[in-house]
Steps between C-alpha positions, in 0.01 A plus 500: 500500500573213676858274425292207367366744244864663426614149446233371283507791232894429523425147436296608183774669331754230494554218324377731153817312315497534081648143434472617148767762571688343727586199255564736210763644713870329383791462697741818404125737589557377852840509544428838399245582707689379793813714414318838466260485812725502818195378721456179308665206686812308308445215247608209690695281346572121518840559644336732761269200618852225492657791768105549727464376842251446660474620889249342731379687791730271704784654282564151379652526141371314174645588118180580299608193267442291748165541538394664155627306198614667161288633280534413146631811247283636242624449151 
């Protein structure tokens, strides 16, 4: 089997999202789900994003507020 192949059937699988699901799901089911599986990446928060940087190859610093504005809360 040749990579092209491989990649293609990958390609298949993905993107098989249940939006139905996934906006049924509130707030507190995935702050739960991110506190009992260890492999799932941190929420990030708003505060998180006021402390970012980000590093250009050249190493030149930029905060992440300068170059990404605020997003507005949820109610």
């Amino acid at each position: 089997m040749s990579t092209v192949e491989r990649s293609r059937k990958r390609f298949e699988r993905t993107g098989q999202v249940d939006w139905l699901k996934l906006k049924a799901t509130a707030d507190k089911d995935i702050h739960r789900q991110i506190e009992q599986d260890p492999d799932t990446a941190p929420e990030v928060t708003e505060e998180d994003l006021d402390r970012a940087e980000i590093v250009s190859p050249d190493g030149t610093r930029v905060p992440y507020r300068d170059r990404v504005s605020r997003v507005n809360a949820r109610a």
